[in-house]
N, C-alpha and C positions, 0 to 999 in steps of 0.2 A: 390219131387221137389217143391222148396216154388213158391210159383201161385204172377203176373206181375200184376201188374193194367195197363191197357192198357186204355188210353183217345183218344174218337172220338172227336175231337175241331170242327168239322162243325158240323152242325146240319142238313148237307144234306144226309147224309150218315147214314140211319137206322142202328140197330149195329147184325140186325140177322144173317148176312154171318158171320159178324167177331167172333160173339159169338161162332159160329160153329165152324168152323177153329183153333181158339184160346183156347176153352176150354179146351183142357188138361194143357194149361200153365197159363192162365191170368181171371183177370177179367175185364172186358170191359164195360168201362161208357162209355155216351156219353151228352155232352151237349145240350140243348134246346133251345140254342140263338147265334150267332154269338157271335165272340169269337175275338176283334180287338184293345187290347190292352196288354202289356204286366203282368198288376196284373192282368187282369181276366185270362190269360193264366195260372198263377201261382195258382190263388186262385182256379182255376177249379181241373187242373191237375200239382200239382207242387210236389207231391209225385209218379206220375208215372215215368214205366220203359217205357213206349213208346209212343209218339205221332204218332196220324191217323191225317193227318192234310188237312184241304182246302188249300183255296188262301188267307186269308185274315188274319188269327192269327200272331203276328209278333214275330216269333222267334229269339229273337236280343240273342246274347251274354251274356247280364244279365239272359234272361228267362233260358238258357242253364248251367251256372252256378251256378243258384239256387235251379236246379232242381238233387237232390242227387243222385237219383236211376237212370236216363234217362241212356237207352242203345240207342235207334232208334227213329228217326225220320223219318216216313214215309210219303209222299204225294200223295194224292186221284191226279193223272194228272201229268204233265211234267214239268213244271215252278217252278224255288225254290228260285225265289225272294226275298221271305220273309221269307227266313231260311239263318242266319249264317252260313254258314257250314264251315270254318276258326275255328270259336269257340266252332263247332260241332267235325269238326277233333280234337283240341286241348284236349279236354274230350276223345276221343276214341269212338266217339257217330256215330254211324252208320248212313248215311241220305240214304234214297231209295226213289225212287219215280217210274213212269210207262212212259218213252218214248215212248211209242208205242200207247199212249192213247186215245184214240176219234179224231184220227188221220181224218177218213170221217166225222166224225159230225163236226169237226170244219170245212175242208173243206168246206160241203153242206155249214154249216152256213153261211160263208166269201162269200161263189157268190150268196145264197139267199139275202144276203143284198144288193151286188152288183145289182141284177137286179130288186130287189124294189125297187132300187134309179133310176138307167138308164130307166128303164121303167115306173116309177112315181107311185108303184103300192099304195103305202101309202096314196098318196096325191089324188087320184083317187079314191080309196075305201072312205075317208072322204067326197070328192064332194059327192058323189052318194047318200050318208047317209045324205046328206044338201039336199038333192033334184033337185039337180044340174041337167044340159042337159048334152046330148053328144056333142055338139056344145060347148055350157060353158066351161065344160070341158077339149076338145079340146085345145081351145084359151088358160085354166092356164096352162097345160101341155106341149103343144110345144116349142121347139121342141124336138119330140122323134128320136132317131138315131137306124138304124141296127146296131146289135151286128159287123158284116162285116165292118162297117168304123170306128169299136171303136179301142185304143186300150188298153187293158190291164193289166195295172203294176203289180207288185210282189215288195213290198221290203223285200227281204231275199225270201231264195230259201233251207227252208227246208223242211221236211216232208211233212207240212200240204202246205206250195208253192206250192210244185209241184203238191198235188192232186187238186187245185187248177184251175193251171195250164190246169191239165186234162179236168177238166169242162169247162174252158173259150173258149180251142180250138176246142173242140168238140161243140160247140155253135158259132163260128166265130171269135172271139174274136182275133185280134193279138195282143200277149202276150208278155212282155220285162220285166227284170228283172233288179235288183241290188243287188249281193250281191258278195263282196271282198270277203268269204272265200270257195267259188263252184270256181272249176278249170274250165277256160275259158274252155277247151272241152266238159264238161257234158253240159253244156246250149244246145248244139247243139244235145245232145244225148235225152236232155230231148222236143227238137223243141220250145224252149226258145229265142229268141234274148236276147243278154247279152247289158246293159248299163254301161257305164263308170263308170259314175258318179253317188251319189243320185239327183244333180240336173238334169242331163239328162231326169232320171227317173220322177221327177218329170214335167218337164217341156212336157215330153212327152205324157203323159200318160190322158186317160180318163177318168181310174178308176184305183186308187190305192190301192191296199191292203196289210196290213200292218202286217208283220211277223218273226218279228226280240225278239230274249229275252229282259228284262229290264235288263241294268245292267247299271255302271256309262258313259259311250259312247253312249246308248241308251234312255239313259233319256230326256224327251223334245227335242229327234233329228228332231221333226217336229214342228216349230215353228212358228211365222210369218213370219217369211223371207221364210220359205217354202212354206209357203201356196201360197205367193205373189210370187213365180216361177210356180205354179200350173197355169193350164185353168181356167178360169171364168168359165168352164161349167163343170170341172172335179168334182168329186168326190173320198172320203176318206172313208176306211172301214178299223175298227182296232177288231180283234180278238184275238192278242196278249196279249198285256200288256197295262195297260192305262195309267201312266206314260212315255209312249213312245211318247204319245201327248202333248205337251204342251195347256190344256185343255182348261183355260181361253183365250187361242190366236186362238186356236182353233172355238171357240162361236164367239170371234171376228170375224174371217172372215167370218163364218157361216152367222152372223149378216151382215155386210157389203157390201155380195156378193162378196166376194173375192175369194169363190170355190161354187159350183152349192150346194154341201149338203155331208153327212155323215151317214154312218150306224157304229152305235157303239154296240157291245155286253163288252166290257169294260173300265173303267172311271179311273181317276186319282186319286179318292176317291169312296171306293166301301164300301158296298151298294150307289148309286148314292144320294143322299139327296133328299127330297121328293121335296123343291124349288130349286134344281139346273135349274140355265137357259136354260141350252141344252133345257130342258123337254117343252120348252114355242117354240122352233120354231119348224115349218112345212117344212124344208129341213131335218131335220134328223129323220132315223130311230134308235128306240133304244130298246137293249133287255137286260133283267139283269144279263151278265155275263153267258150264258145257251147255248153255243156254244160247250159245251163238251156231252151234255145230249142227251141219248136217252137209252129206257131200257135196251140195251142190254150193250151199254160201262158204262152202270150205277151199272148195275151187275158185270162185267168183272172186273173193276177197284179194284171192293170193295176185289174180291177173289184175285186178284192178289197180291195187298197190304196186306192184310192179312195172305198170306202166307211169303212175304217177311218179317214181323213183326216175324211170329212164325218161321222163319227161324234165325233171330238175336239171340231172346231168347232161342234157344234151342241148340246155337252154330255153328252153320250154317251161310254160306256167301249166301245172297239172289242173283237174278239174276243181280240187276241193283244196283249198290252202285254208289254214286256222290261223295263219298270221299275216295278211293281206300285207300289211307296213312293210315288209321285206320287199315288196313289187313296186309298191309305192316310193319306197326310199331310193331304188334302182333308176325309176322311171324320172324322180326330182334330180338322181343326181349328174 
């Protein structure tokens, strides 16, 4: 059997599972640096039969094209943004990814942010560390609200909403949602109130969090005119996609008190730049895109893509394909 070069393009993804799993087919590099342009994507791995990929490599149509041997494109997570896959079916190029994937850690993530914002825990930990009173204290914080009179948004109402969900209600929280594509009856199954509108949602809501895919409808769907339908006292958590914020309108209102603050785990431009503005004010919480992490879906992820990899190369349909027509097209011709 002639042996795959198989490229890990994140450099978060140690390659010892994969080496394991893959060895009877492939050999398996991996890069040492982010990987966020299309000639570094080529120059790294433009001779491989398979991409392991993060979030950030931008697999456009030219990368796919120029890469001879590419059978699979793989993604470490659920979001495939930054894959062609149009240009990926056109090739016959298999894309997989893991929908099932850190499905709780984003969760936990999305309401630990929530309630370092609603409870001030950020800005509290910094007084203390200034040498601050509790009285001091007191006075910048106020006022803090029961989880009981807050209530809750959801924009989109998938997977990770709903476990979401789970936590907010379990804590107080009355929970309201927007999302057009959940049949008005599961909101009720799930103990959801459903909103109309996104403005409803926003205009209602104390805390919104935000969980919708990037696509061309989702892009900068929260803008300034959104924010300026939000509470003065509300706040915004995005775990999804950063692109979904309009980021510089975003800082604006941050800046101007247009919304109380923000927890972001990610940006419109990632890695975040060392002088981005967000990074200078004291309403937002922020983490570098690490909302999926924890050892066990850190492991989990790596075996699962790995076999869905050694499953393309060995002629095998892996469990999750994003572009079914490549099987299809096989199987008509």
């Amino acid at each position: 059997m002639n042996r795959h070069k198989v490229a890990i393009t994140s450099p978060s993804f140690p390659p010892e599972i994969e080496r394991e799993i893959l060895k009877d087919v492939a050999e398996v590099v991996i890069t040492d640096k982010d990987i966020t342009t299309e000639d570094g994507l080529l120059s790294f791995a433009g001779d491989a039969s398979a991409l392991m990929l993060g979030s950030l490599e931008p697999v456009t149509k030219r990368v796919i094209d120029k890469m001879p041997n590419l059978k699979v494109l793989a993604r470490y997570g659920i979001g495939l943004d930054n894959v062609d896959i149009a240009a990926a079916t056109q090739r016959s190029v298999v894309v997989t990814n893991d929908p099932d994937y850190a499905l709780e850690e984003v969760a936990d993530h999305a309401f630990t942010l929530s309630l370092s914002l609603t409870r001030r825990i950020v800005k509290i930990d910094r007084m203390m560390r200034q040498g601050k009173s509790g009285h001091e204290i007191k006075k910048a914080v106020e006022p803090i609200h029961a989880n009981s009179s807050l209530t809750f948004g959801l924009l989109g109402l998938g997977n990770i909403a709903r476990r979401v969900a789970t936590r907010a209600k379990a804590l107080g929280f009355r929970v309201v949602s927007f999302d057009p594509w959940v049949p008005r009856a599961e909101f009720g199954l799930i103990g959801v109130e459903r909103m109309g509108t996104v403005e409803d949602l926003l205009k209602e809501s104390d805390v919104i969090s935000v969980h919708v895919p990037l696509g061309p409808k989702t892009r900068h769907m929260l803008s300034l005119r959104e924010f300026g339908l939000m509470k003065k006292s509300a706040f915004i958590v995005n775990t999804s996609r950063g692109p979904v914020i309009d980021q510089a309108a975003l800082y604006d209102a941050l800046k101007a008190g247009t919304i109380a603050g923000a927890g972001l785990d990610v940006f419109e431009f990632e890695p975040l730049p060392a002088n981005d503005p967000l990074r200078e004010l004291d309403n937002v919480v922020i983490t570098p895109h690490l909302a999926w992490y924890s050892e066990e879906s850190h492991k989990r992820v790596r075996v699962d893509i790995s076999h869905a990899v050694h499953d393309v190369l060995t002629g095998k349909r892996p469990e999750f394909v994003a572009n079914p027509e490549v099987y299809a097209a096989k199987q008509g011709a």
